[in-house]
C-alpha positions in Angstrom: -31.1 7.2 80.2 -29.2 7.1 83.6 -30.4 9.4 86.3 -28.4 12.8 86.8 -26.0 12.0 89.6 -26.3 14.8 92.1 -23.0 16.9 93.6 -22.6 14.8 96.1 -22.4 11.8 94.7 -19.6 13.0 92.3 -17.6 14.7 95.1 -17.8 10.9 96.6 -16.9 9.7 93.6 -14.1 11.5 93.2 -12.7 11.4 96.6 -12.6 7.8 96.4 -10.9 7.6 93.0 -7.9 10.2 95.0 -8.0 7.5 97.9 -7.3 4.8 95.5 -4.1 6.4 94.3 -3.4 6.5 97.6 -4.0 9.9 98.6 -5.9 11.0 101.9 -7.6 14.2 102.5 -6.2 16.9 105.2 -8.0 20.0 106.2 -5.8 22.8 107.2 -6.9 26.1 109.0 -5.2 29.5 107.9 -5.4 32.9 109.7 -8.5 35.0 107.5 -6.4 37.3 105.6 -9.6 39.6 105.5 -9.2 40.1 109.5 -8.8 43.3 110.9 -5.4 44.0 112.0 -4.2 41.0 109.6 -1.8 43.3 107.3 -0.2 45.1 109.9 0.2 41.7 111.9 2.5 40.6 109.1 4.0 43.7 108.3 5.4 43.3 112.5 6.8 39.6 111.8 8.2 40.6 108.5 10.0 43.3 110.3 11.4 41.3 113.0 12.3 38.9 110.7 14.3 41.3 108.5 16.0 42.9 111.5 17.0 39.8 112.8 17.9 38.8 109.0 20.3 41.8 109.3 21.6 40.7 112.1 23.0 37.6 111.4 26.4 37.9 109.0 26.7 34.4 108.0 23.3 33.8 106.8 24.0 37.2 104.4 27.2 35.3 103.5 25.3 32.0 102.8 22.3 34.0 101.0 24.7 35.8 98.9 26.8 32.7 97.9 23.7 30.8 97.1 22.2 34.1 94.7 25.9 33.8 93.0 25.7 29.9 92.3 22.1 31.0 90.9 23.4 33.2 88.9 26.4 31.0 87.4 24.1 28.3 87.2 21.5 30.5 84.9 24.3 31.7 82.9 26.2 28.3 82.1 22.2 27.3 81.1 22.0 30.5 78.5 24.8 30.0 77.2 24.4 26.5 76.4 21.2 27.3 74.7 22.9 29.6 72.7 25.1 27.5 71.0 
């Protein structure tokens, strides 16, 4: 019987198997949602980015044409499943 490979050895295995589809790994860094302050951080930027949102009349035009197309779109898709 074949000895137990350890963790490792598997995690190498693997990563080489992902590099040989051509794949490459990345390591990213996020802000720690668990932070102090981090909620009301985002609640700021979520503000200034819905006032400035308001703000601007052609992207509500462009938002709302786009949620009408979506909507046309969805319905021409029911409706052909209905038939």
């Amino acid at each position: 019987m074949a000895p137990a490979s350890t963790s490792a050895q598997r995690v190498e295995k693997r990563r080489a198997a992902l590099r040989a589809q051509g794949l490459r790994p990345v390591q990213i860094w996020v802000p720690d949602t668990r932070a102090p302050g981090f909620a009301e951080e985002c609640a700021r930027q979520a503000a200034i980015v819905n006032e400035a949102n308001r703000a601007d009349h052609e992207l509500m035009e462009f938002m709302d044409a786009a949620a009408a197309d979506l909507v046309e779109h969805l319905d021409a898709l029911e409706a052909g499943h209905k038939e």
